[in-house]
N, C-alpha and C positions, 0 to 999 in steps of 0.2 A: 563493527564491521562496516557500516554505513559511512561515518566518517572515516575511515581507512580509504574506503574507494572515493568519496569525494576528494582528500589530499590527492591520494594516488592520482587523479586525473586533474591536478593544479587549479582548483574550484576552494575559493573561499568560503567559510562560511556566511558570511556577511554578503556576500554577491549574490547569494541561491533565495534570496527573497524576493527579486526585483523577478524571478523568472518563474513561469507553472515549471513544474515537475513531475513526470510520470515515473512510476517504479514499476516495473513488471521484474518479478522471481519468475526464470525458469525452472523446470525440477533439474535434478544434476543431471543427469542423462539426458540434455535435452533432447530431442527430435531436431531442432534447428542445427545442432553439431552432430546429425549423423546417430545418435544415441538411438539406441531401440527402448525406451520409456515408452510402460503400459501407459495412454491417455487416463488422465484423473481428472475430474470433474472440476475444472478451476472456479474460483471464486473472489467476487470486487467488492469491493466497497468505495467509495464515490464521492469526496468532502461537498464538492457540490450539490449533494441532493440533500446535506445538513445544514442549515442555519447557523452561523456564527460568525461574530464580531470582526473576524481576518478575512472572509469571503476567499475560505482557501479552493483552490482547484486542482489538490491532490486525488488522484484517483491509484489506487493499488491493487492488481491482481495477481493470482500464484494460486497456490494450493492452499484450502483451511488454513494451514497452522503457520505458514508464511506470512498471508493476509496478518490473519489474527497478530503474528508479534509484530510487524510491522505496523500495523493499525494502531496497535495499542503505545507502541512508542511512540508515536507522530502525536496523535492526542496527548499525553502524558508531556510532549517538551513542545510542541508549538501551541497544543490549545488552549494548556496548563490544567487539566484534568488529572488527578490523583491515580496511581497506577494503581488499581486494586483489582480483585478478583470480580465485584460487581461491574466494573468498564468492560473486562475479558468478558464475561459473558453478552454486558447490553451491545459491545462490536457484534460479536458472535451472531447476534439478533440482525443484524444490519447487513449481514453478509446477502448477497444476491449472487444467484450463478451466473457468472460472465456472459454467456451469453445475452439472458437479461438484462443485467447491470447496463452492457452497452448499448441496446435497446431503448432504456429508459435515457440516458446522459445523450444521445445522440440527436 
């Protein structure tokens, strides 16, 4: 899905390193398109407030389960972390509610 919408908008792969990248998931119904979505408790996670070798400046918010599979594939193909059930859970640890999350990054 991810690589669909980057084709989709004429972005190489090879180009999207040289730039930060933010990803915000809205839920379907946003609220920005008019939707009546109940508010749900968003949540971030923050490559910057982790330690590693690429000094990534990935930051991704949405809901739990968006965060989570987004997080978990970013780590698994940029960071080269093994996609297992122990990663889903140690992300899952590192989850902060947005509002915090940007609290602390800012």
């Amino acid at each position: 899905m991810i690589r669909r919408a980057l084709s989709t908008a004429g972005l190489a792969r090879s180009s999207l390193k040289d730039y930060p990248l933010h990803i915000e998931v809205l839920p379907k119904a946003s609220l920005r398109e008019g939707g009546n979505a109940m508010p749900t408790q968003r949540k971030i996670i923050d490559c910057r407030s982790f330690p590693s070798e690429k000094n990534c400046t990935i930051a991704i918010s949405g809901t739990e389960e968006e965060v989570l599979e987004l997080a978990t594939h970013h780590a698994s193909t940029v960071h080269g972390h093994a996609n297992t059930p122990e990663l889903l859970e140690q992300i899952r640890s590192m989850l902060k509610d947005e509002a915090e999350g940007k609290a602390v990054s800012a």
